[in-house]
C-alpha positions in Angstrom: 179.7 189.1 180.5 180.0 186.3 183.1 182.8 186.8 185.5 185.5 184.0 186.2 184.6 182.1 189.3 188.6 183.1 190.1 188.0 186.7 190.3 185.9 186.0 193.5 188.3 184.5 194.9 190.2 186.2 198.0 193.9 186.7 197.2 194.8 186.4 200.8 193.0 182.8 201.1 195.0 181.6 198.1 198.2 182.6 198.6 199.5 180.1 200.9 198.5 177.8 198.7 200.8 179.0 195.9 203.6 179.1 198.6 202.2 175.5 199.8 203.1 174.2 196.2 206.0 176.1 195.9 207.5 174.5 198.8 206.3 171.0 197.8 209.0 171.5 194.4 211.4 172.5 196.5 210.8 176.3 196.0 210.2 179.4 198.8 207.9 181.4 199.7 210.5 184.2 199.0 210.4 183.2 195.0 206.4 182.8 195.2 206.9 186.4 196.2 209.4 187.6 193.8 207.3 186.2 191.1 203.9 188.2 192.0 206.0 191.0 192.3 207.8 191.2 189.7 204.7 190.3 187.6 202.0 193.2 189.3 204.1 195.6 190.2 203.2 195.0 193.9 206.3 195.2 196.6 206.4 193.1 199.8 204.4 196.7 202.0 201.8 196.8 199.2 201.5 192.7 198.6 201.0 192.5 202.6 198.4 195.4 202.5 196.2 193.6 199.6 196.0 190.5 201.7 195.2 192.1 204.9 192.2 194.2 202.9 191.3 190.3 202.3 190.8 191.7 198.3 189.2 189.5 195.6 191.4 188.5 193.0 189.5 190.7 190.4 190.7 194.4 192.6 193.9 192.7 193.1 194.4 192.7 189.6 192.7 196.1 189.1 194.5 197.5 191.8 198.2 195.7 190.5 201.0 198.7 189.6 201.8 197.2 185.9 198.7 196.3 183.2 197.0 193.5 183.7 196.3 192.8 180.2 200.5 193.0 180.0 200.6 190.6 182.7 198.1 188.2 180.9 199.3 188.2 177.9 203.4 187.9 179.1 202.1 184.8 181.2 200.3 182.6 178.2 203.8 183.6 176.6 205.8 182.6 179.3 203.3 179.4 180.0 203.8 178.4 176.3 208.0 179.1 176.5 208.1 177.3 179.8 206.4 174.1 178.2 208.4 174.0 175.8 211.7 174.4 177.7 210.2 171.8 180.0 210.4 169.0 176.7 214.1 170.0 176.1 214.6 168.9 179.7 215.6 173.0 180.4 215.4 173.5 184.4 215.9 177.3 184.7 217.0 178.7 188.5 215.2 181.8 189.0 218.1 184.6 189.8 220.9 182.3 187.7 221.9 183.5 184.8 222.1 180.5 181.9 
């Protein structure tokens, strides 16, 4: 089986980028990270340790606390919620309850 180009991919040399786009909608860096955490498992010690091993994407995932396939399969959920929310003109504040 052919593996995603992604998987190649060094964590460490995407990451800003995720926190670049954050910031551009008005998010921080601090959310970007809540967000990865609270979707592998990984805490701020072990997130830092990943991107100073420089790890592919692929053993980031591999090496991620909670189940990958867990992780996959909540984020095409949440993708799918989110879009819809997003046509009812719902804007959600991460750590605010609704």
């Amino acid at each position: 089986m052919k593996k995603e180009r992604i998987y190649q991919l060094v964590f460490a040399s995407v990451y800003p980028l995720y926190i670049k786009k954050a910031e551009a909608k008005g998010r921080t860096k601090e959310e970007v990270d809540a967000v990865i955490f609270w979707l592998t498992g990984y805490d701020e010690q072990s997130l830092q340790e990943q991107i100073d091993q420089k790890t592919d994407f692929e053993t980031f995932f591999e090496q991620a606390p909670v189940y990958v396939f867990q992780v996959q399969c909540y984020l095409e959920c949440s993708y799918q919620a989110y879009q819809l929310l997003q046509k009812k003109n719902f804007h959600f504040q991460p750590g605010q309850a609704q």
